[in-house]
N, CA and C atoms as an extended XYZ file, in Angstrom:
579
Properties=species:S:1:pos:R:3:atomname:S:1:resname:S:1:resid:I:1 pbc="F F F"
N        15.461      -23.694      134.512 N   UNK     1
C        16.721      -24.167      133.953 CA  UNK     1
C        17.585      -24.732      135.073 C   UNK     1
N        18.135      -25.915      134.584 N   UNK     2
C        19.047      -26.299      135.908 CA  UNK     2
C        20.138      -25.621      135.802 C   UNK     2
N        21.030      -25.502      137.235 N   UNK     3
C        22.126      -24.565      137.570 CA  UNK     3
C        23.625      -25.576      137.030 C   UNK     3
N        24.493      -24.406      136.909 N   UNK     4
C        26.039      -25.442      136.941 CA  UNK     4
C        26.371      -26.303      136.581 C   UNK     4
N        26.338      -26.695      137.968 N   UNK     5
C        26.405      -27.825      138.925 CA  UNK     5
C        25.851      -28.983      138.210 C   UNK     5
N        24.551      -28.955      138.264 N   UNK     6
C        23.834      -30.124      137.269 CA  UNK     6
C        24.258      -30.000      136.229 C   UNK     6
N        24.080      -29.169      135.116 N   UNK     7
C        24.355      -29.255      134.101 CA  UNK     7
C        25.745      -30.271      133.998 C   UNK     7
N        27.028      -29.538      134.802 N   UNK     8
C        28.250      -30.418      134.846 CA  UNK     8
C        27.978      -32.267      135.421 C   UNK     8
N        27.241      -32.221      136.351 N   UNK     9
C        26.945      -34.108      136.669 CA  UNK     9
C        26.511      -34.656      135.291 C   UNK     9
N        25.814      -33.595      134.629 N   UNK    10
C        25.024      -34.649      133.772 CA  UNK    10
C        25.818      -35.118      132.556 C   UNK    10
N        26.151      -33.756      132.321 N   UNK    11
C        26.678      -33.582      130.782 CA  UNK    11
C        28.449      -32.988      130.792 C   UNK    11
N        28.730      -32.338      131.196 N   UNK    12
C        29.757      -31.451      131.160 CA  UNK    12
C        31.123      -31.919      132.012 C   UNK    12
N        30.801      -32.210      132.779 N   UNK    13
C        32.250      -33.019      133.613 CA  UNK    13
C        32.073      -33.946      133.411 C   UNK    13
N        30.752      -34.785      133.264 N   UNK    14
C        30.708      -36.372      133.370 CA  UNK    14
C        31.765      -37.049      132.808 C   UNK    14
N        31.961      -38.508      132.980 N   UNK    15
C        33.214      -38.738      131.852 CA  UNK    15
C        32.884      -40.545      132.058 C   UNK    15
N        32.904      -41.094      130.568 N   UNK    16
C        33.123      -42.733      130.950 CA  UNK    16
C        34.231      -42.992      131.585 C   UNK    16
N        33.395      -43.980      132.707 N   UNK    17
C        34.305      -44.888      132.895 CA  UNK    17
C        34.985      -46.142      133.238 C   UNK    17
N        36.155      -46.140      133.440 N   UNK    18
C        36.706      -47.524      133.197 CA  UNK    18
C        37.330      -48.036      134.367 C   UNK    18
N        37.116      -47.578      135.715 N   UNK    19
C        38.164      -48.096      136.775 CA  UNK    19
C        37.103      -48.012      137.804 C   UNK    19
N        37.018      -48.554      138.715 N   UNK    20
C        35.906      -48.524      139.368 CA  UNK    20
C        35.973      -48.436      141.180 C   UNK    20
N        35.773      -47.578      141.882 N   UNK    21
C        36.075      -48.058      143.423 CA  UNK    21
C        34.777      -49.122      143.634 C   UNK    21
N        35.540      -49.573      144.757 N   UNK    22
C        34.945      -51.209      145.018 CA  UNK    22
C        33.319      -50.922      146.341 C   UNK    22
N        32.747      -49.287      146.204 N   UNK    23
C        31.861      -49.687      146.920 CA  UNK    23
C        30.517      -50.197      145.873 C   UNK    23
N        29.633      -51.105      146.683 N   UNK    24
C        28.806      -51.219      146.795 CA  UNK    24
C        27.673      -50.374      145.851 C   UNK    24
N        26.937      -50.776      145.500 N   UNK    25
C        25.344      -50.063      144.639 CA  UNK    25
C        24.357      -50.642      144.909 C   UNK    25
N        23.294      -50.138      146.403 N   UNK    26
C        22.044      -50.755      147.167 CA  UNK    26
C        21.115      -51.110      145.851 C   UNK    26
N        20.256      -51.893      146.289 N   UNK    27
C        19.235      -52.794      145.570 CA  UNK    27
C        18.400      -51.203      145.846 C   UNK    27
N        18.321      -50.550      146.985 N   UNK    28
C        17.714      -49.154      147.071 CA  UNK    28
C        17.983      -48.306      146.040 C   UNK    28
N        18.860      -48.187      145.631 N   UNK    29
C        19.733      -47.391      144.679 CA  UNK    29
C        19.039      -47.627      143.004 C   UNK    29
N        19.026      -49.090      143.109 N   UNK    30
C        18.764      -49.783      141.581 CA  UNK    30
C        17.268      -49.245      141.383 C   UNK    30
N        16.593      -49.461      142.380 N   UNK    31
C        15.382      -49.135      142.011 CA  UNK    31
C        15.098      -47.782      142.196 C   UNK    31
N        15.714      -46.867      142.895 N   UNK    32
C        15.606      -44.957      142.581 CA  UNK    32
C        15.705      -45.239      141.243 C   UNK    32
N        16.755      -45.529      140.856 N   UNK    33
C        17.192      -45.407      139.204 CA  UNK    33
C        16.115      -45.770      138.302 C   UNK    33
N        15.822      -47.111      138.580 N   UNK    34
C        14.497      -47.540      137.692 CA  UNK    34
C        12.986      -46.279      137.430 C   UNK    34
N        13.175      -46.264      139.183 N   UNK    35
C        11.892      -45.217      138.970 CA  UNK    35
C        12.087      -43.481      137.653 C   UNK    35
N        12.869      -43.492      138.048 N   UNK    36
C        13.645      -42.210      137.350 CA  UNK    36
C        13.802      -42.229      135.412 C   UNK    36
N        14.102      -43.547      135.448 N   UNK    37
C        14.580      -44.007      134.128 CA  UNK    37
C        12.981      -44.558      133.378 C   UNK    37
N        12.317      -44.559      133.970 N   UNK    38
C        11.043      -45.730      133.429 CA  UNK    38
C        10.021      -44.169      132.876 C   UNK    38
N        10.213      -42.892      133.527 N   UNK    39
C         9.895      -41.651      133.050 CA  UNK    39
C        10.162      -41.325      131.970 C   UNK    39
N        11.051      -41.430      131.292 N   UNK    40
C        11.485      -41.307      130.241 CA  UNK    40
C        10.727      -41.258      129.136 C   UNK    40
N        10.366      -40.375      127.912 N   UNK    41
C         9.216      -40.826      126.728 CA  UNK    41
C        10.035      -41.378      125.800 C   UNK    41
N         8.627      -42.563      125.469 N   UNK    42
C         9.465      -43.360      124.567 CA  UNK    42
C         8.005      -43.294      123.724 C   UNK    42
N         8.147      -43.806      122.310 N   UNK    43
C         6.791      -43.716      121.289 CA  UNK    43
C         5.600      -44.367      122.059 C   UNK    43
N         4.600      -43.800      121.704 N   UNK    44
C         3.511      -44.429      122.486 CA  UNK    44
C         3.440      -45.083      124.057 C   UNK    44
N         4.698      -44.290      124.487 N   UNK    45
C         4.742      -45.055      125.787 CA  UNK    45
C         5.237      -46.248      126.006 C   UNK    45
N         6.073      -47.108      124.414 N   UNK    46
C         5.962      -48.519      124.461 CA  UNK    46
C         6.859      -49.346      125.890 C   UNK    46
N         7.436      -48.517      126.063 N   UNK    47
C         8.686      -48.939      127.062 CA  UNK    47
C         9.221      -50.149      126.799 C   UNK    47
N        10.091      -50.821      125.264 N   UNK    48
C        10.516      -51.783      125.179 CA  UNK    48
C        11.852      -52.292      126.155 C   UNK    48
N        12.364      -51.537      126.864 N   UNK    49
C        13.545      -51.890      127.620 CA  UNK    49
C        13.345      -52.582      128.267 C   UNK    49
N        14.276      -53.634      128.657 N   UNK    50
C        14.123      -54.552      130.175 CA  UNK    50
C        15.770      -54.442      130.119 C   UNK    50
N        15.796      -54.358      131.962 N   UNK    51
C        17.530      -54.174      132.148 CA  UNK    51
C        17.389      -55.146      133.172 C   UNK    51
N        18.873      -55.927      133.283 N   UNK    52
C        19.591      -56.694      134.417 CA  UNK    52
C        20.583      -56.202      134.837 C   UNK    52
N        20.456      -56.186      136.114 N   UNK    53
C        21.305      -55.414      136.733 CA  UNK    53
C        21.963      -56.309      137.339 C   UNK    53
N        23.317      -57.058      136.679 N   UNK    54
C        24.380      -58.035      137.156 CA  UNK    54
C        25.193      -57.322      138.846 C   UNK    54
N        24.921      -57.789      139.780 N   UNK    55
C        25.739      -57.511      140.729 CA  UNK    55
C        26.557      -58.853      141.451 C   UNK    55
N        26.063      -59.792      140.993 N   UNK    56
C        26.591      -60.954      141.874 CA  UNK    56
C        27.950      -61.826      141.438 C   UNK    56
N        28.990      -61.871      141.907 N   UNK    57
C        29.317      -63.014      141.040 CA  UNK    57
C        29.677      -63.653      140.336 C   UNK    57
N        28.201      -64.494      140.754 N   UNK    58
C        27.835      -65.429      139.764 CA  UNK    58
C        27.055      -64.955      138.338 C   UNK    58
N        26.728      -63.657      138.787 N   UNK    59
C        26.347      -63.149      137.222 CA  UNK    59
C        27.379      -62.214      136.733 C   UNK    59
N        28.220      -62.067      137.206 N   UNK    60
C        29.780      -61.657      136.127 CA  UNK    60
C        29.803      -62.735      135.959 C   UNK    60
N        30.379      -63.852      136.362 N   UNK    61
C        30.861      -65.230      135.929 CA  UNK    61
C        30.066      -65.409      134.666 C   UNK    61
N        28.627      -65.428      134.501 N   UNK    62
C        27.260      -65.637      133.518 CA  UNK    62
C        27.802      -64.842      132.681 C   UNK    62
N        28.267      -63.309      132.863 N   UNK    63
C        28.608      -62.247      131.511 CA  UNK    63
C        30.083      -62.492      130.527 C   UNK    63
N        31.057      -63.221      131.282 N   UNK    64
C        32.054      -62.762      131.433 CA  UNK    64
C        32.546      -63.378      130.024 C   UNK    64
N        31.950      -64.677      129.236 N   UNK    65
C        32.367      -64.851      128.235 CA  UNK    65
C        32.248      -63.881      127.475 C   UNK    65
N        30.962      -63.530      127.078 N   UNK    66
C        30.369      -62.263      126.092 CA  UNK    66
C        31.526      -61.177      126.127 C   UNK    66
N        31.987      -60.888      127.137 N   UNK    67
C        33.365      -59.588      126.908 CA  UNK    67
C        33.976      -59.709      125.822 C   UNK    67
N        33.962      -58.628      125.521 N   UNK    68
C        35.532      -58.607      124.678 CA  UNK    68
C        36.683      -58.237      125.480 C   UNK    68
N        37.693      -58.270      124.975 N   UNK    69
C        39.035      -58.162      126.129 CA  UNK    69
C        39.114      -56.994      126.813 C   UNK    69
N        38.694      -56.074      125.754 N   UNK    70
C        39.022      -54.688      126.580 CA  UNK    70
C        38.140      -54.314      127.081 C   UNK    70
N        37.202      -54.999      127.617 N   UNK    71
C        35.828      -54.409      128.163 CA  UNK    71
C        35.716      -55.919      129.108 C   UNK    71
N        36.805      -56.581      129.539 N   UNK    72
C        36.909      -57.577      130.569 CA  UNK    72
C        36.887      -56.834      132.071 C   UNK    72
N        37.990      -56.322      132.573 N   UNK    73
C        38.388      -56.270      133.568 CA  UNK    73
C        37.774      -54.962      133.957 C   UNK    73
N        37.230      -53.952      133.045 N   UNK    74
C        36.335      -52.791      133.742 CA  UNK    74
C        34.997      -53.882      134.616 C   UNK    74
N        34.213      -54.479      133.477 N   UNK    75
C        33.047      -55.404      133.680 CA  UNK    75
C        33.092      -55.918      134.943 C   UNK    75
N        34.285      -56.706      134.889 N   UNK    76
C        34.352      -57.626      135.972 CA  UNK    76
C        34.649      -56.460      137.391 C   UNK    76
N        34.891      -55.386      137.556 N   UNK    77
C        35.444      -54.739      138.572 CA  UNK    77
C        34.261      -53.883      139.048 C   UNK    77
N        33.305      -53.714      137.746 N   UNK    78
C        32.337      -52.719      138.560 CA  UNK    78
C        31.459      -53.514      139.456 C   UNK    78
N        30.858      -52.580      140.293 N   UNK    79
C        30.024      -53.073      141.233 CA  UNK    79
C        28.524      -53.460      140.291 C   UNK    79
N        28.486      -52.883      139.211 N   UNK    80
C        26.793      -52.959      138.573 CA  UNK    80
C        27.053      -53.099      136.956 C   UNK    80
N        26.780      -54.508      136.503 N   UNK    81
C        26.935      -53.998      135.006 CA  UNK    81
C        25.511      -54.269      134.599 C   UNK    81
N        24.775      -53.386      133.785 N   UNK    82
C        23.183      -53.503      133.483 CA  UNK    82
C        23.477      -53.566      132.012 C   UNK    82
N        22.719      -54.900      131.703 N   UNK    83
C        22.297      -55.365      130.158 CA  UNK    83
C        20.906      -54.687      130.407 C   UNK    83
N        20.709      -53.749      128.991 N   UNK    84
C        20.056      -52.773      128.742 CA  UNK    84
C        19.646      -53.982      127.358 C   UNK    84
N        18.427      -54.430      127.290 N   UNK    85
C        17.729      -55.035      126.317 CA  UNK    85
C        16.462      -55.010      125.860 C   UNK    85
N        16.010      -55.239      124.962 N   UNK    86
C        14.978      -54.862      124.452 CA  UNK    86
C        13.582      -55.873      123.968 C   UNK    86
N        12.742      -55.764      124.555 N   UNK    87
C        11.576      -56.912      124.879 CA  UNK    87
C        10.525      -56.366      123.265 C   UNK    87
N        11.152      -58.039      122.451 N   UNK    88
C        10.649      -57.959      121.124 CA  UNK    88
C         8.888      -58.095      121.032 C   UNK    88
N         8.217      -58.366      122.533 N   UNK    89
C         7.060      -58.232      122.713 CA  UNK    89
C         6.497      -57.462      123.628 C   UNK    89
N         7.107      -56.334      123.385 N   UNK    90
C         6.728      -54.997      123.939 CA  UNK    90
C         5.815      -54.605      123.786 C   UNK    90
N         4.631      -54.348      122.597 N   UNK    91
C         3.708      -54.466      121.791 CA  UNK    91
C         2.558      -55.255      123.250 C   UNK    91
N         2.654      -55.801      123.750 N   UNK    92
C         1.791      -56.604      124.529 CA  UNK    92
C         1.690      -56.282      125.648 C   UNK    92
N         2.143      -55.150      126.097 N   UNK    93
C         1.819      -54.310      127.266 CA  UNK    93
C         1.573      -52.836      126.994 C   UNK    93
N         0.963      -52.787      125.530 N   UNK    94
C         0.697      -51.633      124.937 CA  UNK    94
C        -0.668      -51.350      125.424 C   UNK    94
N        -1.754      -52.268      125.771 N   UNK    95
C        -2.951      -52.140      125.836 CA  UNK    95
C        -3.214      -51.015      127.524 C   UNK    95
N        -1.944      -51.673      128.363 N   UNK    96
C        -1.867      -50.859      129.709 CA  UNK    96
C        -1.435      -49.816      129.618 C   UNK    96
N        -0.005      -49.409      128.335 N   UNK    97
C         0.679      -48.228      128.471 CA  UNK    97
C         0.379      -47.142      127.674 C   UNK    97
N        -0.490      -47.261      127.008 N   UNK    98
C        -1.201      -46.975      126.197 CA  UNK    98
C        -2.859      -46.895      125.777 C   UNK    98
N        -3.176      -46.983      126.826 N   UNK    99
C        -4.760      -47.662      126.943 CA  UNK    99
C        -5.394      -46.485      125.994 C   UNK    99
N        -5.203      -45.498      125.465 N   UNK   100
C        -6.352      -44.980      124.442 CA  UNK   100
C        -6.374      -44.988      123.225 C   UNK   100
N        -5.852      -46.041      122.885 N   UNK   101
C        -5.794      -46.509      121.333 CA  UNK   101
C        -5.475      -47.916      121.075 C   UNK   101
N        -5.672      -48.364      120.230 N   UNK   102
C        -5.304      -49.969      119.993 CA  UNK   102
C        -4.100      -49.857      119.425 C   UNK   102
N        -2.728      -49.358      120.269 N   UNK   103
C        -1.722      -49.414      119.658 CA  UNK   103
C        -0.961      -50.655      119.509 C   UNK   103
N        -1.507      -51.599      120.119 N   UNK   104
C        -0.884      -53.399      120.077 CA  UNK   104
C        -1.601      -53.694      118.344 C   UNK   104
N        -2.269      -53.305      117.913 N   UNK   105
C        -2.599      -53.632      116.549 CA  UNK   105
C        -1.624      -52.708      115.501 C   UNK   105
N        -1.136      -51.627      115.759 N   UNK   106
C         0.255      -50.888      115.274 CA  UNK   106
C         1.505      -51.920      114.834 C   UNK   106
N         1.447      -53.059      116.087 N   UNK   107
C         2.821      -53.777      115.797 CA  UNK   107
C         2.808      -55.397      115.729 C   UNK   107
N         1.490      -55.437      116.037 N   UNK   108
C         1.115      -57.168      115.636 CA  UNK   108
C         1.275      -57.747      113.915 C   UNK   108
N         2.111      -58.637      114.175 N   UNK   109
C         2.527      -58.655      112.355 CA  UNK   109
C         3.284      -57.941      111.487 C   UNK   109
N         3.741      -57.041      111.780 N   UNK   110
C         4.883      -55.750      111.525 CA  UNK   110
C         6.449      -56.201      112.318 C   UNK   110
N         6.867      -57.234      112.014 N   UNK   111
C         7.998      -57.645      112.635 CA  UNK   111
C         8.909      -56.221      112.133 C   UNK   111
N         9.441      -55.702      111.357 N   UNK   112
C        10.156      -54.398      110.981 CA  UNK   112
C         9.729      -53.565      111.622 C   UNK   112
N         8.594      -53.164      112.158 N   UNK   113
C         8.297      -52.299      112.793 CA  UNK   113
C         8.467      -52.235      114.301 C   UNK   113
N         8.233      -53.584      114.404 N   UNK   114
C         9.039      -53.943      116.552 CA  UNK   114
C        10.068      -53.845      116.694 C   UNK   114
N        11.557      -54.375      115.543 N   UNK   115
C        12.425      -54.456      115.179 CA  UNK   115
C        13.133      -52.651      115.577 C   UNK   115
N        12.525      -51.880      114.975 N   UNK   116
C        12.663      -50.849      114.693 CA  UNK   116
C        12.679      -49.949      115.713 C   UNK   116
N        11.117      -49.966      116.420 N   UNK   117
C        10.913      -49.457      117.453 CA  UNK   117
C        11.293      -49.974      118.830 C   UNK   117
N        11.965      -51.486      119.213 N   UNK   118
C        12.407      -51.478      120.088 CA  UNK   118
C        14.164      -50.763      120.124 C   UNK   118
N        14.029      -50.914      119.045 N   UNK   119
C        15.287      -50.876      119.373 CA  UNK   119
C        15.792      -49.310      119.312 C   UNK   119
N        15.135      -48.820      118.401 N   UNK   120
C        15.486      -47.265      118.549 CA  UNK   120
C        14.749      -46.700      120.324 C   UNK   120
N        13.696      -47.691      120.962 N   UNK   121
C        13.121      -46.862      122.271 CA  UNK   121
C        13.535      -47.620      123.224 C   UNK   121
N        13.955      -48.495      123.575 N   UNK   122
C        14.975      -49.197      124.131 CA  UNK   122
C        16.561      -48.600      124.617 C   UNK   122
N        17.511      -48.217      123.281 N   UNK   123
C        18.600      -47.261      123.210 CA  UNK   123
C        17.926      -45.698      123.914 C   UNK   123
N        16.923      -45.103      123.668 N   UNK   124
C        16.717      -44.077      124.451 CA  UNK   124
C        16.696      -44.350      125.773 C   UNK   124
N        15.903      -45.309      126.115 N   UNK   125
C        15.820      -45.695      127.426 CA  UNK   125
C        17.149      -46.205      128.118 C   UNK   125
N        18.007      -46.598      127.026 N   UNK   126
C        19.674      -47.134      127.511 CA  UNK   126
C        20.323      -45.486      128.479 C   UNK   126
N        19.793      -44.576      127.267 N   UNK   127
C        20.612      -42.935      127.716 CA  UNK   127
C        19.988      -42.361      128.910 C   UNK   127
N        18.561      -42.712      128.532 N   UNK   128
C        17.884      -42.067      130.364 CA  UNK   128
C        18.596      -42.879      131.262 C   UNK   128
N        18.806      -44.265      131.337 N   UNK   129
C        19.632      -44.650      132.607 CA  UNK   129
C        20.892      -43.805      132.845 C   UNK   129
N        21.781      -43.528      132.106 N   UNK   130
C        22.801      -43.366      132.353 CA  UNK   130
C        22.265      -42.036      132.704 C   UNK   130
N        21.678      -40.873      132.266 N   UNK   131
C        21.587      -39.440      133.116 CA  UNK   131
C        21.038      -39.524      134.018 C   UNK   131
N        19.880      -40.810      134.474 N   UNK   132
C        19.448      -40.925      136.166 CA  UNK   132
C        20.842      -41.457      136.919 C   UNK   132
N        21.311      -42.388      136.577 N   UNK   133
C        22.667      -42.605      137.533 CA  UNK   133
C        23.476      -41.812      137.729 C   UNK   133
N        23.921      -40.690      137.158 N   UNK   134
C        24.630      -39.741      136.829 CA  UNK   134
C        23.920      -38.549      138.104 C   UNK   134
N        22.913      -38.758      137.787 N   UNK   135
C        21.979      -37.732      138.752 CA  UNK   135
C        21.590      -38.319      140.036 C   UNK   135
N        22.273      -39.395      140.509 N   UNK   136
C        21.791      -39.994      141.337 CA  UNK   136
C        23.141      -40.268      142.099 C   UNK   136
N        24.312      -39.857      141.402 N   UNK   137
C        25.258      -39.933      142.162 CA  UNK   137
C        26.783      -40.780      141.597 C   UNK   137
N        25.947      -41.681      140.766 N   UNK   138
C        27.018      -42.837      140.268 CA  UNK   138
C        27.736      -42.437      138.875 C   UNK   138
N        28.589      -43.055      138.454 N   UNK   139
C        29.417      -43.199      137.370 CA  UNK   139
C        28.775      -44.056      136.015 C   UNK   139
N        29.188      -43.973      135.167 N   UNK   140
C        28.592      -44.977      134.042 CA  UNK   140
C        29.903      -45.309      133.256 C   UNK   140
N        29.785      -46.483      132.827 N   UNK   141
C        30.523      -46.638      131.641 CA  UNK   141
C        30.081      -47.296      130.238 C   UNK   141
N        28.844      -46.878      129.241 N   UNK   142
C        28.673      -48.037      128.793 CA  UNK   142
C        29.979      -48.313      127.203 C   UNK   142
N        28.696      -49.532      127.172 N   UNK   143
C        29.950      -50.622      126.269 CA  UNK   143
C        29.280      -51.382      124.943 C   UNK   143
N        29.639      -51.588      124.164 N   UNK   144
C        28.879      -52.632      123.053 CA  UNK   144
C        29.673      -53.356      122.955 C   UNK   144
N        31.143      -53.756      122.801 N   UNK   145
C        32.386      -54.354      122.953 CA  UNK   145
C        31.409      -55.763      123.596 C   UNK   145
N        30.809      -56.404      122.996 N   UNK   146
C        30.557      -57.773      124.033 CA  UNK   146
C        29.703      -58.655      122.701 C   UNK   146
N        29.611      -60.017      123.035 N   UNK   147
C        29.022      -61.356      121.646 CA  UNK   147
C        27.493      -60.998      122.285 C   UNK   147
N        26.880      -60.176      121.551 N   UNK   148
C        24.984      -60.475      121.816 CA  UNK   148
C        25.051      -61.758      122.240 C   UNK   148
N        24.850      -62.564      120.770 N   UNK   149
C        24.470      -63.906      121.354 CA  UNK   149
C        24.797      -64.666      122.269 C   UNK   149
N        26.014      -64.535      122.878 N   UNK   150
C        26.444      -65.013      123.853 CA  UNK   150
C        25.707      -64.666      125.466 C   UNK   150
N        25.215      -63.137      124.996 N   UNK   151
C        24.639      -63.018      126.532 CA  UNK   151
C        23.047      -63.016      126.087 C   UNK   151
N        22.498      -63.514      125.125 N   UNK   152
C        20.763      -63.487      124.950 CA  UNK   152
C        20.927      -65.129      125.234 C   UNK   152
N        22.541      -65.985      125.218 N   UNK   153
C        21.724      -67.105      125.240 CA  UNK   153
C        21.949      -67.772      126.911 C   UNK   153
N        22.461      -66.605      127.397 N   UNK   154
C        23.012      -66.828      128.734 CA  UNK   154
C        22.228      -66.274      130.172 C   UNK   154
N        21.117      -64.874      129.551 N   UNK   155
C        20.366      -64.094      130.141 CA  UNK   155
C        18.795      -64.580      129.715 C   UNK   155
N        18.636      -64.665      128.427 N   UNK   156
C        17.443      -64.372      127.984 CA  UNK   156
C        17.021      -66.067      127.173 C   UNK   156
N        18.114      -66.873      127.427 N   UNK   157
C        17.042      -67.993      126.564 CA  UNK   157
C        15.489      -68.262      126.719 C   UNK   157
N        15.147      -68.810      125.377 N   UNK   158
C        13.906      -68.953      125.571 CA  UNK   158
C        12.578      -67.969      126.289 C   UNK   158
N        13.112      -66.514      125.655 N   UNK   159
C        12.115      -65.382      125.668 CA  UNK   159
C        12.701      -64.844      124.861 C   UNK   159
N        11.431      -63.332      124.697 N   UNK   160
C        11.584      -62.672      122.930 CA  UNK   160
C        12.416      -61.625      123.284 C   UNK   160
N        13.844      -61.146      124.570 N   UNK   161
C        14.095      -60.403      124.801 CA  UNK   161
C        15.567      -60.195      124.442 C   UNK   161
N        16.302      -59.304      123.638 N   UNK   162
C        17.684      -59.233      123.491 CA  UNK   162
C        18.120      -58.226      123.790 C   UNK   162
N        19.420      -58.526      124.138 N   UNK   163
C        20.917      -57.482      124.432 CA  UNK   163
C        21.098      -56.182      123.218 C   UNK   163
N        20.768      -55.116      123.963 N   UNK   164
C        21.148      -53.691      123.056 CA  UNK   164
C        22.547      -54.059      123.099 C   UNK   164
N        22.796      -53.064      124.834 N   UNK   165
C        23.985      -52.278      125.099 CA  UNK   165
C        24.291      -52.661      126.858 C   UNK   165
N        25.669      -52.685      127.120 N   UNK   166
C        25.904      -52.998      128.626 CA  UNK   166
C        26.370      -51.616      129.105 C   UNK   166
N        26.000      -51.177      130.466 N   UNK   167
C        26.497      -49.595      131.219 CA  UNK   167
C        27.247      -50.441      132.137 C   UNK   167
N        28.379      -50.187      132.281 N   UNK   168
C        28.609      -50.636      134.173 CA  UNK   168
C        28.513      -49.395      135.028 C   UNK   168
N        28.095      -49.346      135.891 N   UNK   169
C        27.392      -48.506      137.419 CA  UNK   169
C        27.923      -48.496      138.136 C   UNK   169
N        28.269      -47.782      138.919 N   UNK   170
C        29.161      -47.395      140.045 CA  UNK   170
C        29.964      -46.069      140.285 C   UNK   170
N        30.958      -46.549      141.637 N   UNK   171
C        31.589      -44.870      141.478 CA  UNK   171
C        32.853      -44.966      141.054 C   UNK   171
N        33.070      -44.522      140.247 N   UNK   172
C        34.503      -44.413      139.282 CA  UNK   172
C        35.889      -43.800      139.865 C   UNK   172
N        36.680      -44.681      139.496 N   UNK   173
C        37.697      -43.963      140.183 CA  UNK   173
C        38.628      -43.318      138.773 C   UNK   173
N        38.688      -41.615      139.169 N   UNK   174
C        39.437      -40.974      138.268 CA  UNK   174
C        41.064      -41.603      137.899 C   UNK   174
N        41.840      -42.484      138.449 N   UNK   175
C        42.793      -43.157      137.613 CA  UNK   175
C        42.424      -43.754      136.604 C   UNK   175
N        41.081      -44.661      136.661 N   UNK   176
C        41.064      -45.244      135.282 CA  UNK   176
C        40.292      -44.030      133.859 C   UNK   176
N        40.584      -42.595      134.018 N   UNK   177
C        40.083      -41.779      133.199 CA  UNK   177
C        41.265      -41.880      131.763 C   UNK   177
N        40.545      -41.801      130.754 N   UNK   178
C        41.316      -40.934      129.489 CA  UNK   178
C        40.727      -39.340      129.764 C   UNK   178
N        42.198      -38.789      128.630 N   UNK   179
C        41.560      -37.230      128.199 CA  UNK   179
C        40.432      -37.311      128.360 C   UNK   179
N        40.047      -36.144      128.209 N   UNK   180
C        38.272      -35.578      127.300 CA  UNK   180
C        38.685      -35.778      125.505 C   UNK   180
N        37.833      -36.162      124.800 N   UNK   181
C        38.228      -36.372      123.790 CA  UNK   181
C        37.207      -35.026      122.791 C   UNK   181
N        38.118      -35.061      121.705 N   UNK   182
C        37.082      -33.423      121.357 CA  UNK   182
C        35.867      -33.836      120.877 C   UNK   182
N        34.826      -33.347      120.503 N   UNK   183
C        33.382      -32.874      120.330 CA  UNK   183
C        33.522      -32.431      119.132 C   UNK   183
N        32.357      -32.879      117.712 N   UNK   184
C        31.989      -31.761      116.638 CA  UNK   184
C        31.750      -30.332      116.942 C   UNK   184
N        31.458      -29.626      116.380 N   UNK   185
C        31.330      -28.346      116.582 CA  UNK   185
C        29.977      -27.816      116.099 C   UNK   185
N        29.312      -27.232      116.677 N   UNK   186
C        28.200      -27.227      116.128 CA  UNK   186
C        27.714      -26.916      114.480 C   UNK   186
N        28.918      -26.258      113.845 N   UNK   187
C        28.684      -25.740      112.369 CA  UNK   187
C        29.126      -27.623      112.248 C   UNK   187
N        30.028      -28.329      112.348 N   UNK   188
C        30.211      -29.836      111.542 CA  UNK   188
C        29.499      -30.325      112.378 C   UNK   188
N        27.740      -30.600      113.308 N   UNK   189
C        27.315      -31.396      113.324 CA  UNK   189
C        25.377      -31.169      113.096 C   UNK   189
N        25.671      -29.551      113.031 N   UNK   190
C        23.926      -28.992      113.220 CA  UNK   190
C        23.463      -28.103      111.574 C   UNK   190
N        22.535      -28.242      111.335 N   UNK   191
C        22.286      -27.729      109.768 CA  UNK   191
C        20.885      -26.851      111.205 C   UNK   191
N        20.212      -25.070      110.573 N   UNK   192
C        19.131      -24.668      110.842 CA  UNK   192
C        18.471      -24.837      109.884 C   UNK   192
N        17.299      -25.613      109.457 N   UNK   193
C        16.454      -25.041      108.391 CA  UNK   193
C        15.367      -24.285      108.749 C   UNK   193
């Protein structure tokens, strides 16, 4: 069982956020995370996620229409904003991630079913990032507040890959915190059968 301490990085103190100090997040860093995050189980192993990890710029400049207002000036301030998206031909690296079954015949022609499964294993894979960054030291903030289409046609034209959800990355600075906001309770959110 992990101690405290962890428990609090991960889950318990953590907190979104919205203000960001201005250091830096190594290309070293991005890829600990990847390694960490790519562990994660997802159905059959499909691993539909693909993330960009905007640090430059010129790729805020690329994001910056897609914002919505209130999810402008966090975006633009963090050091890392990662479009967390989902590769609608995921299915085609099933034969490697998956090699003991013909699970690429599971989703060939089953558009509802890629539909489905990227996107529900994709969003898991959105949450493992954020508890490897979290565990790795950094802050998260994510966001949906942003025009898909605006950033599939700005990131991803002309491939089968679209925009879930955006995290921005980095280390947070506690001024830009709200409260803690309350939590269900386990009787209003858990049934035992």
């Amino acid at each position: 069982m992990l101690d405290q301490n962890a428990l609090d990085t991960l889950f318990l103190t953590a907190r979104t956020h919205n203000k960001w100090k201005p250091e830096p997040v190594s290309e070293e860093t991005l890829r600990k995370l990847y390694d960490l995050v790519k562990q994660g189980p997802t159905s059959a192993n499909c691993s539909p996620a693909r993330f960009v990890f905007v640090t430059t710029p010129e790729g805020k400049e690329k994001l910056k229409p897609s914002l919505s207002s209130g999810n402008l000036e966090k975006t633009m301030t963090a050091p890392v904003t990662v479009i967390v998206a989902e590769d609608m031909e995921f299915y085609e690296k099933l034969p490697t991630l998956f090699p003991h079954a013909d699970a690429k015949s599971w989703f060939t022609g089953n558009q509802a079913m890629v539909e489905e499964t990227a996107f529900r294993n994709s969003s898991l894979q959105g949450a493992y990032l954020m508890l490897a960054a979290r565990a790795l030291g950094l802050d998260t903030g994510a966001m949906s507040g942003f025009n898909k289409d605006k950033v599939n046609e700005a990131f991803f034209a002309g491939t089968k890959i679209r925009a879930n959800f955006l995290v921005n990355l980095g280390h947070g600075d506690p001024a830009g915190l709200f409260g803690k906001l309350p939590r269900l309770s386990f009787e209003e959110a858990c049934t035992i059968a």
